[in-house]
C-alpha positions in Angstrom: 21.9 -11.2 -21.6 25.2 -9.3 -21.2 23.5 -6.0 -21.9 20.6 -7.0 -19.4 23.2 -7.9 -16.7 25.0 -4.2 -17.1 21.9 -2.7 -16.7 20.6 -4.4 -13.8 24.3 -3.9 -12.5 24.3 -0.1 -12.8 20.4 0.7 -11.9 21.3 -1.7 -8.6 24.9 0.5 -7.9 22.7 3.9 -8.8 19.5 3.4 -6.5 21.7 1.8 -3.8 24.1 4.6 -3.2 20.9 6.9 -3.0 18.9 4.1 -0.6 22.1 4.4 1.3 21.7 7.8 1.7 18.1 8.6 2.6 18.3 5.4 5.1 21.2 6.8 6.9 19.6 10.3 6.8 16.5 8.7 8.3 18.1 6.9 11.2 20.1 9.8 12.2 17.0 12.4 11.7 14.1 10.2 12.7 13.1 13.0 15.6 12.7 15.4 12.7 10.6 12.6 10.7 8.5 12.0 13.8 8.5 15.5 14.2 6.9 16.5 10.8 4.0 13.4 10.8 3.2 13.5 14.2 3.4 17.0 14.6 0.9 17.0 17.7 3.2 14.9 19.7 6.1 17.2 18.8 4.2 20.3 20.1 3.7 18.0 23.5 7.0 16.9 24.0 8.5 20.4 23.6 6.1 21.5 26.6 6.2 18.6 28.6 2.7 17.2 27.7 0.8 13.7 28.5 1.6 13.0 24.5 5.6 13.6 25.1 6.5 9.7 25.6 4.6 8.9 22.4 7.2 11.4 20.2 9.9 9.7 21.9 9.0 6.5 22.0 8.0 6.6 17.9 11.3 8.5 17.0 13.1 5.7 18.7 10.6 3.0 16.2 11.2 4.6 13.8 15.2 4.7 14.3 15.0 1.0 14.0 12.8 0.2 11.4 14.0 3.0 8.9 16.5 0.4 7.6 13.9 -1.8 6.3 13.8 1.0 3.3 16.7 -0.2 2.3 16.3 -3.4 2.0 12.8 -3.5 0.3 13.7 -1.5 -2.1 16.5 -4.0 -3.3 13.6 -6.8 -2.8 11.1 -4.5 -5.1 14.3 -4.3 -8.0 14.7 -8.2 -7.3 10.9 -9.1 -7.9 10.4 -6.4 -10.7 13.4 -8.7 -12.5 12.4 -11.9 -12.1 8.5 -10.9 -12.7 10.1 -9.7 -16.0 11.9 -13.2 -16.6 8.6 -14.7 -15.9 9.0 -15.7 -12.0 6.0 -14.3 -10.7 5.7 -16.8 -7.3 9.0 -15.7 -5.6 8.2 -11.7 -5.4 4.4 -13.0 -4.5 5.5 -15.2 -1.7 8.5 -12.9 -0.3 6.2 -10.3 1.6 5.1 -13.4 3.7 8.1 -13.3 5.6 7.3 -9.7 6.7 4.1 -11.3 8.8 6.5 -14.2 10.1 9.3 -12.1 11.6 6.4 -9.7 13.4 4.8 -12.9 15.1 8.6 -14.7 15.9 9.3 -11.0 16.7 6.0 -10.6 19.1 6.6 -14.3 20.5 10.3 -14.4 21.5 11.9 -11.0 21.5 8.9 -8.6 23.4 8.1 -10.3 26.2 12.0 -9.9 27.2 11.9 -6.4 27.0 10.7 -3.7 29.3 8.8 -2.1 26.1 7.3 -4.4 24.0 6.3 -2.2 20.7 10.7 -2.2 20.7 10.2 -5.9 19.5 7.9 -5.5 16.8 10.0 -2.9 15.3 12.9 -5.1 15.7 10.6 -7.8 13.5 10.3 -5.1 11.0 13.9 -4.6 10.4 14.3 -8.7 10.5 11.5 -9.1 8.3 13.2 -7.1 5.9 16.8 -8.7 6.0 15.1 -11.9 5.7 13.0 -10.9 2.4 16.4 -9.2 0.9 18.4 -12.7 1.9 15.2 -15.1 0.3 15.8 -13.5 -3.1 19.6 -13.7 -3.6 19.5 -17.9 -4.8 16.4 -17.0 -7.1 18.7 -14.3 -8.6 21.8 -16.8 -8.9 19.7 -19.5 -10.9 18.6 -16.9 -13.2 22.1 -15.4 -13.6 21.0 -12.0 -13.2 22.9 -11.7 -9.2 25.5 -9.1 -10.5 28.0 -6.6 -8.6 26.3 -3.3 -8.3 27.6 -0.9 -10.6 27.7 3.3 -10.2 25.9 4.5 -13.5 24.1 7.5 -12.9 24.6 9.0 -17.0 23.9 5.4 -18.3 21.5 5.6 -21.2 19.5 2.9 -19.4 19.8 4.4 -16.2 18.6 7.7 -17.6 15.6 6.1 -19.5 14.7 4.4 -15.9 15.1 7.6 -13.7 13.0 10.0 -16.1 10.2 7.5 -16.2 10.6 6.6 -12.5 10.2 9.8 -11.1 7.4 10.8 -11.7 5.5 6.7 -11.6 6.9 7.1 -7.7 4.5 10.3 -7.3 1.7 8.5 -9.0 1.7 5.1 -7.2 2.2 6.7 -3.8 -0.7 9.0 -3.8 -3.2 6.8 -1.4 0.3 6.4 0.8 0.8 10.0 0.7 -3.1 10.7 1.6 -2.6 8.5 4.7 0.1 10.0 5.9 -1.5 13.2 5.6 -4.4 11.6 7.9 -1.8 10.4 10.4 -0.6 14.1 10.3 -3.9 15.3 11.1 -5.1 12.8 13.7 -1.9 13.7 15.5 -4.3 16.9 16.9 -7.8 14.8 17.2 -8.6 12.7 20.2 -5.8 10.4 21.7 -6.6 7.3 20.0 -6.8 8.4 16.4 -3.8 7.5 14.7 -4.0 4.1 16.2 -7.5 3.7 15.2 -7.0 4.5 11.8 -3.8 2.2 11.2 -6.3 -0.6 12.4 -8.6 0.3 10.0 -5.8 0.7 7.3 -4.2 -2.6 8.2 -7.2 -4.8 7.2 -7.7 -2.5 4.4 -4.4 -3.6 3.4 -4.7 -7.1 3.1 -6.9 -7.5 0.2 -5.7 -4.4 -1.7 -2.0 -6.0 -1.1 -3.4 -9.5 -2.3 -5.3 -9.2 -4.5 -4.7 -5.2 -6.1 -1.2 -5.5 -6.4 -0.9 -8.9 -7.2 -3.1 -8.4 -10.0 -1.3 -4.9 -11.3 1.9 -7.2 -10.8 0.5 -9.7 -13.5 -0.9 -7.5 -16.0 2.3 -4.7 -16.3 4.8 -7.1 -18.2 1.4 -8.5 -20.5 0.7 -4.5 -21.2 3.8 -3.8 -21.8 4.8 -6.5 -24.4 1.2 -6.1 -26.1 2.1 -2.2 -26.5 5.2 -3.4 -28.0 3.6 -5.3 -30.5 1.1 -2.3 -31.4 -1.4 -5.2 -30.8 -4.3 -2.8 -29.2 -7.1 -5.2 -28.9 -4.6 -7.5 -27.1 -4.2 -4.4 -24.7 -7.5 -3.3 -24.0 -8.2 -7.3 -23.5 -5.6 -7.9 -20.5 -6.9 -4.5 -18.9 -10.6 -6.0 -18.8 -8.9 -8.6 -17.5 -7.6 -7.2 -14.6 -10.9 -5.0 -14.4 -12.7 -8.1 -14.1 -10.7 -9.9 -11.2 -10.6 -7.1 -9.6 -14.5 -6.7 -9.7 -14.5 -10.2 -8.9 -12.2 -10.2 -5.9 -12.6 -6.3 -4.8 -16.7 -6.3 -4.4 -17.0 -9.1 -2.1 -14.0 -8.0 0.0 -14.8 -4.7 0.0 -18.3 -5.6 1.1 -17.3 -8.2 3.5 -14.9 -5.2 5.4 -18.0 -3.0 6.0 -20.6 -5.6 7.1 -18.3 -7.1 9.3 -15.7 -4.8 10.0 -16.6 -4.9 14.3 -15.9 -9.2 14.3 -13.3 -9.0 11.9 -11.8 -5.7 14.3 -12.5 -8.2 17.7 -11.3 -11.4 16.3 -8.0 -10.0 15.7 -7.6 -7.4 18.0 -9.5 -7.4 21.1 -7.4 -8.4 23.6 -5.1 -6.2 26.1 -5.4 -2.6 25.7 -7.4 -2.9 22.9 -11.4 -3.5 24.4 -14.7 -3.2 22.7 -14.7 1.0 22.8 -11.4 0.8 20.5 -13.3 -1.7 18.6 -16.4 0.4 18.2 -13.9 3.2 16.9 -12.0 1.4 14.9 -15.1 0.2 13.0 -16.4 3.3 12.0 -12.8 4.1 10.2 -12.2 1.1 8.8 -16.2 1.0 7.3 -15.0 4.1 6.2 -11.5 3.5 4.6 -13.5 0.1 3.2 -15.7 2.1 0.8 -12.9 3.1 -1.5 -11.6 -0.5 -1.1 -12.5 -1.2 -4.8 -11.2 2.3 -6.4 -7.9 1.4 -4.5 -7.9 -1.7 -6.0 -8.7 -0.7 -9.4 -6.2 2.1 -9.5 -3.7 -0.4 -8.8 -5.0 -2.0 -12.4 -5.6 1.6 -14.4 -2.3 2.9 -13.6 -0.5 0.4 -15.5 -2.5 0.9 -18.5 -0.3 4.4 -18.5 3.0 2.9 -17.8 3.4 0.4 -19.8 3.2 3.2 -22.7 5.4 4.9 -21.1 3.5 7.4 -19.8 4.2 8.3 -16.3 3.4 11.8 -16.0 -0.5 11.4 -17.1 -1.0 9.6 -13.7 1.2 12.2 -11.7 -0.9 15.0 -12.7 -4.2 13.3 -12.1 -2.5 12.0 -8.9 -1.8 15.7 -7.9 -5.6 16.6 -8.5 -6.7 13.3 -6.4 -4.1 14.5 -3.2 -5.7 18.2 -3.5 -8.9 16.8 -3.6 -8.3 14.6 -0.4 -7.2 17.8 1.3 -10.2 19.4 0.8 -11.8 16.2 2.0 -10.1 16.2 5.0 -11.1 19.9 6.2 -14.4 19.7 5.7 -15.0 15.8 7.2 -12.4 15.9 9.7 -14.1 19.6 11.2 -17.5 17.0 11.6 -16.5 14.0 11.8 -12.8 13.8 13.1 -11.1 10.8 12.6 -13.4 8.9 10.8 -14.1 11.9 8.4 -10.0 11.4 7.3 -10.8 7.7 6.3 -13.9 9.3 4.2 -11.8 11.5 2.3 -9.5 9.1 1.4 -11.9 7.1 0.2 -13.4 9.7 -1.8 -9.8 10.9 -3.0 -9.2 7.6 -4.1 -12.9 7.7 -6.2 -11.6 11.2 -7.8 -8.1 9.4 -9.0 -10.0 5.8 -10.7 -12.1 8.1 -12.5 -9.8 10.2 -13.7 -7.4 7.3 -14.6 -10.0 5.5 -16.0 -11.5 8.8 -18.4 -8.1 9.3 -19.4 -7.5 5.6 -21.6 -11.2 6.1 -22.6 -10.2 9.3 -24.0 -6.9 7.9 -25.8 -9.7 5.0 -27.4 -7.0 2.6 -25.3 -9.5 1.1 -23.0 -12.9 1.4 -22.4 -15.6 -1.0 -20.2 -17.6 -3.4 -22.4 -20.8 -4.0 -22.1 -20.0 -7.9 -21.1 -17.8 -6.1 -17.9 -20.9 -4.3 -16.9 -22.9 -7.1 -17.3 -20.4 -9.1 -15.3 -20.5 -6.0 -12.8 -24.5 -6.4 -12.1 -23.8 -9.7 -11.5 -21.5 -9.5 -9.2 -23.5 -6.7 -7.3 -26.5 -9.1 -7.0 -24.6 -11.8 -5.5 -22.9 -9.8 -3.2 -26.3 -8.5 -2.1 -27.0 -11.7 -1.5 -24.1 -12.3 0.6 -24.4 -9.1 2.9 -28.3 -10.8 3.4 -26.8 -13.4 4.6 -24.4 -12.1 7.1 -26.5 -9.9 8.3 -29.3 -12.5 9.0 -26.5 -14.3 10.8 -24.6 -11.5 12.9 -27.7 -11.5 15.9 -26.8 -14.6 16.6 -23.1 -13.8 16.1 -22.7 -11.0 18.5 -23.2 -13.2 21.8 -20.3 -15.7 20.4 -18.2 -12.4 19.8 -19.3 -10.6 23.4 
């Protein structure tokens, strides 16, 4: 335990004093970070245009919330230890505290100030502290709450960095493609960007609940049944987490395109935000909803690679998937705008599962039984089923919604 406490003591001291860094860096530069992903607002606020107060008003945003970097990236190293001790339930539960600080945030602090969006950026950076602060007690039960430690050439350190590296590429890439869409829709129609982070939002929520809950599950398993050169074991917990995510992903993903305009006006349409920006908003997030399940299931392959610790395997199939998304992106966004960015990350995010996927066939690691696709045609009939249902029942629906 000594020897677990010294590491977690020196990777904490390491990453901190470089968190510490790129969060101060991003506060003080956040113009030139606004600059570089909204680069169609830059271009406006340098000659005066309509888009100028947008660039300001987001650098400013951005100014506050950068902080919250800092702090979930200690609450990631808190949850990644005590998922390793076991205590899954406190890293699953912490994120909730995000969503409560936004609604305190949009209750109380907003309406006192003359721009609102200030407030929810405040509950960002709150949201954060609070998640950091929920941890520490969980941390002192365990005995693993230790004073952070410089350690940049310690052996465990090293092993960390050279395998971290290049995981941080490979789990960013549908991050990376979205921020490459938000760079784009920064010269499309006013309206993009905030139709697509809609979208993405509701995209998020069952790829955040159920994806990476899952991956979360399954990593320590993999790892320990790697360990134990116990293969079947292996290739067992990955159809594991194949098969809840199947089981979870289809109907979600399903349920997000069928009723992506009620789910959009239910939670959205009020204020600014009237049935055109629904209508919009739809077609992206129908869109971003049809890679719903390859996000999901990347979230489940990728582990397969790191818990042999192989990280640069998904990095270079990660690079292919970005390209391949950029290639997307010119020839959908040229026909269909912003809604053609949302198609190409979808399809980006098709390119990277299969390639995850061929590669652990390939190594005889993992491949799909014939009990999974049995399981799968199951589970496509039933959700046909299911969209019959809805849409038998969404005539009636759309006077209740109107």
């Amino acid at each position: 335990m000594d020897q677990t406490r010294q590491l977690i003591a020196r990777v904490s001291g390491t990453l901190g004093v470089i968190v510490t860094i790129v969060t101060l860096l991003g506060v003080i530069g956040s113009g030139v970070v606004t600059a570089i992903f909204g680069t169609g607002w830059f271009i406006d606020w340098l000659n005066d245009g309509p888009s100028a107060p947008k660039f300001e008003m987001a650098s400013l945003m951005l100014k506050i919330t950068f902080p919250y970097l800092w702090f979930i990236t200690f609450v990631a190293l808190a949850g990644s230890v005590l998922n390793t001790l076991g205590k899954f339930a406190v890293s699953s539960f912490t994120p909730v505290f995000l969503n409560v600080m936004l609604i305190f945030s949009a209750l109380t602090i907003s309406p006192r100030l003359e721009n609102p969006e200030i407030g929810l950026a405040i509950g960002v950076f709150l949201g954060g502290l609070v998640q950091f602060l929920f941890q520490l007690p969980f941390l002192i039960k365990e005995g693993v709450l230790v004073r952070p430690q410089w350690g940049w050439n310690d052996p465990g350190v090293v092993r960390i960095r050279t395998l971290m590296i290049p995981a941080l590429f490979g789990v960013s890439v549908s991050q990376i493609n979205l921020l490459l869409d938000t760079f784009i829709a920064s010269f499309l129609q006013t309206g993009s960007i905030s139709w697509l982070y809609y979208s993405d939002r509701l995209l998020e929520f069952p790829l955040g609940l159920f994806g990476i809950a899952i991956a979360t599950v399954i990593l320590p398993a993999l790892s320990r049944k790697h360990v134990d050169a116990h293969s079947q074991g292996f290739a067992n917990t990955m159809d594991w987490g194949i098969r809840m995510v199947l089981l979870l992903g289809l109907p979600a993903m399903l349920g997000l395109i069928v009723l992506a305009k009620p789910l959009l006006m239910v939670l959205f349409m009020r204020g600014e935000f009237g049935v055109y920006e629904v209508q919009q908003s739809s077609m992206s997030l129908i869109a971003y909803a049809s890679g719903l399940l390859n996000f999901m299931l990347i979230k489940v392959l990728a582990p397969g690679y790191y818990s042999r610790q192989d990280t640069k395997t998904p990095v270079r199939y990660g690079i292919i998937a970005m390209t391949s998304n950029m290639v997307f992106n010119i020839i959908f966004a040229y026909h269909y705008g912003y809604v053609g960015l949302a198609m190409a990350t979808a399809l980006s995010a098709f390119v990277n599962m299969a390639l995850l996927y061929r590669g652990l066939h390939k190594a005889e690691v993992y491949k799909l039984t014939k009990q999974t696709l049995g399981f799968l045609a199951r589970l496509v009939i039933a959700g046909s089923a299911m969209v019959a249902v809805i849409l038998h029942l969404l005539k009636p629906m759309q006077t209740w919604l109107i």
